[in-house]
C-alpha positions in Angstrom: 97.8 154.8 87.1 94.0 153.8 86.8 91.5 152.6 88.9 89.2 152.2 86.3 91.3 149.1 85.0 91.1 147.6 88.6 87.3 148.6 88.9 86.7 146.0 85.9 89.1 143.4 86.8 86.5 143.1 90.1 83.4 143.2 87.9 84.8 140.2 85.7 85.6 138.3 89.0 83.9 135.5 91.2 80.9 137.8 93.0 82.0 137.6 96.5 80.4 139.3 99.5 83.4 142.1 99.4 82.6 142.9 95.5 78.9 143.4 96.7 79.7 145.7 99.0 82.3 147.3 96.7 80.0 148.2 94.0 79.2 151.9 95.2 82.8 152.6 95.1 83.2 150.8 91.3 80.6 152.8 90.1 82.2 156.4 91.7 85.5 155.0 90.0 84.0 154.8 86.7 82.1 158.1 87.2 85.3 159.8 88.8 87.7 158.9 86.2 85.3 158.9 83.5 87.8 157.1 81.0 84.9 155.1 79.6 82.3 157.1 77.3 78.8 158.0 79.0 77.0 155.0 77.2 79.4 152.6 78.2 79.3 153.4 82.0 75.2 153.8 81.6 75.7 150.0 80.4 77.5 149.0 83.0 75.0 150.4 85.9 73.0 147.0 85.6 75.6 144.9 86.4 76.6 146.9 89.3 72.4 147.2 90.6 72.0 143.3 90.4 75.8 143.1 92.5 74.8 145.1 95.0 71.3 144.9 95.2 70.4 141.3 94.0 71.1 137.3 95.9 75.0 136.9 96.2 73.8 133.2 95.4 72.3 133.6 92.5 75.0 135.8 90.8 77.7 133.3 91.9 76.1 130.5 90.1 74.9 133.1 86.9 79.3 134.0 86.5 79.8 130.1 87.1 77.2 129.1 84.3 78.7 131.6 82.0 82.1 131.3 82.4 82.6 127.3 83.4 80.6 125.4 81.2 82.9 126.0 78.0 85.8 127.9 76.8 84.4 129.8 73.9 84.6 133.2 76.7 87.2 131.8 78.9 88.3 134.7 80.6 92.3 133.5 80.4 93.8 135.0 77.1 95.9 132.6 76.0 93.3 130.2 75.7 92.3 132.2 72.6 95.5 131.6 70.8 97.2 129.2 68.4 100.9 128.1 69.0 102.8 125.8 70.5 102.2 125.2 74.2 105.9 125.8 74.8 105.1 129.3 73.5 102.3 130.2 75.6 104.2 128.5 78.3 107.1 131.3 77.8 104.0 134.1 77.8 103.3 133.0 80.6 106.1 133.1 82.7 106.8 136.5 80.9 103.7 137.5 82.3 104.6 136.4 86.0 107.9 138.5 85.8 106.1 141.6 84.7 103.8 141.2 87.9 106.4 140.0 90.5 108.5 143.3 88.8 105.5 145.8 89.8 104.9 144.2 93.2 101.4 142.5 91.6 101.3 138.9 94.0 99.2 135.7 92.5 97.4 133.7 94.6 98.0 130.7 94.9 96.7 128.8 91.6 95.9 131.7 89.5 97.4 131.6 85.8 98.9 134.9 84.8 96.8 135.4 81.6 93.3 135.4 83.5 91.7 138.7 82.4 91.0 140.6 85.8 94.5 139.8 86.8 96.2 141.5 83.8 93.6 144.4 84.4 94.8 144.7 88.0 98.1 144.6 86.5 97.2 147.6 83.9 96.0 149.3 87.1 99.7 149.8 88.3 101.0 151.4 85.0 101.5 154.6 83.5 98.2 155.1 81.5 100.4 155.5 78.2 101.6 151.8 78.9 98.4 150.1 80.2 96.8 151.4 76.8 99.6 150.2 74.7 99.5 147.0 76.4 96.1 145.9 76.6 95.5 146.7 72.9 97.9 143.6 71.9 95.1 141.3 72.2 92.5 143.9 71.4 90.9 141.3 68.7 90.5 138.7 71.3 88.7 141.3 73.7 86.3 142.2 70.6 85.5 138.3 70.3 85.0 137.8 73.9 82.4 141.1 73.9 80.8 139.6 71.1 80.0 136.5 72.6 79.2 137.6 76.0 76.6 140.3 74.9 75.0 137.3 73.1 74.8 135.4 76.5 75.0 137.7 79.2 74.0 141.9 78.8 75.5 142.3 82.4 78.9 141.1 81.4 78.9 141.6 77.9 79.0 145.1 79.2 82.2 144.9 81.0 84.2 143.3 78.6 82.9 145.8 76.3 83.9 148.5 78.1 87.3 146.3 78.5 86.9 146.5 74.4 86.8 150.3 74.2 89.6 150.7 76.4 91.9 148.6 74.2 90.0 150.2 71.0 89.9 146.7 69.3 88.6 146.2 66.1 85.4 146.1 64.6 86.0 142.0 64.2 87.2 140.1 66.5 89.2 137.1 66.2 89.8 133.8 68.6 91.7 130.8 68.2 88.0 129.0 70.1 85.0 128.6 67.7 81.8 129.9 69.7 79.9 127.3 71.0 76.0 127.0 72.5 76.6 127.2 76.2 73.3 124.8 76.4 75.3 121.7 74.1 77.0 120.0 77.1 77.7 117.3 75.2 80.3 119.9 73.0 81.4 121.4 76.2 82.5 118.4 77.8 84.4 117.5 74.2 86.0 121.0 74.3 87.1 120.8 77.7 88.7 117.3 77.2 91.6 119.2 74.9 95.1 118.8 75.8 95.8 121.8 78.7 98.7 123.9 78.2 101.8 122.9 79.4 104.3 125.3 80.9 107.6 125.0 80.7 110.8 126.5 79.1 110.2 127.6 75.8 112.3 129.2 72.7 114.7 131.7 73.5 113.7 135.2 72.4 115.4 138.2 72.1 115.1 140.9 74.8 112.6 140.1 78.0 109.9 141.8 80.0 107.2 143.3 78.6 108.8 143.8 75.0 108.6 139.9 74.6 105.4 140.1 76.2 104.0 142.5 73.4 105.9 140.5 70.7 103.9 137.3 72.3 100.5 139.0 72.3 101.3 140.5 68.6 101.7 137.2 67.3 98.3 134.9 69.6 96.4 138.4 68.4 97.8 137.4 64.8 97.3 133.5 64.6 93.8 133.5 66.0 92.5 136.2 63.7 94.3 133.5 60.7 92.6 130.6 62.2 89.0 132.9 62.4 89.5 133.9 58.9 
């Protein structure tokens, strides 16, 4: 098990108070476990020096401006993929067995595919497992870096170390076209798509997280179709 997983799950959250005061300990994580290469944690240090040392304010509306204003770096995976909402809807609830099975509690709204959730989640598995697992959508990781280091260098960071983890391709792929954050007008017409619906969906053989990795196989697969 990994802390290192959990340690980026808080740096891709909502800057609270608590992650401000956490961000010593996320750095001695990092440093501790060293599972990220030197350059990567290096890259990370001024993400963690603006958390702790910068207006709690400002960074909440800088993660709200990046991350609410369009979907092209939504930070929920399976808005990156092409299918049938019936089938993210059985992802989905895949997911929230997986969780409830390794003790891992939502709060109360939370969809199951946001990012720092299924990191938190990684955080409570045997390394071997957590690896395997997050490199499913390792494409969809390599998009979201991609875009994010062209908007943000403090968060572009994370989700390239997020990237390295999974060791995702050179190319990534997303079911989402990028978008300019500053065209509000596209924003507001990306936004006013149908939302996924969840509900029962096809029946699959086996359960858990082998459907779960059969689900990420295939979004991982149709997005990098529809990129193409």
């Amino acid at each position: 098990m990994s802390r290192t997983y959990r340690a980026l799950a808080a740096l891709l959250s909502y800057p609270t108070e608590a992650l401000r005061a956490a961000a010593p300990e996320i750095a001695a994580v990092l440093e501790a476990e060293a599972m990220l290469s030197p350059a990567r944690r290096e890259a990370l240090s001024g993400l963690l020096r603006d958390l702790a040392e910068g207006d709690i304010y400002e960074a909440q509306e800088r993660y709200v401006a990046l991350f609410d204003r369009g979907r092209a770096v939504s930070l929920h995976l399976f808005e990156h993929v092409h299918g049938e909402s019936r089938d993210r809807g059985q992802a989905m609830a895949d997911l929230i067995t997986l969780y409830g099975e390794h003790g891992l509690e939502m709060a109360p709204g939370e969809l199951p595919d946001f990012l720092p959730l299924f990191l938190e989640f990684l955080s409570l598995l045997p390394p071997a497992e957590a690896r395997e697992l997050l490199a499913e959508p390792a494409a969809i990781l390599r998009a979201l870096a991609d875009r994010l280091l062209q908007r943000d260098a403090g968060y572009g960071a994370v989700m390239e170390a997020v990237a390295e983890l999974a060791m995702a391709p050179a190319i990534g792929a997303s079911a989402i076209p990028d978008e300019d954050p500053d065209d509000l007008a596209a924003l507001d017409a990306a936004w006013e798509e149908a939302a996924v619906r969840f509900g029962p969906g096809e029946a699959m053989d086996g359960c858990g997280s082998d459907r779960l990795r059969t689900r990420l196989r295939a979004a991982t697969r149709d997005a990098a179709q529809a990129a193409a």
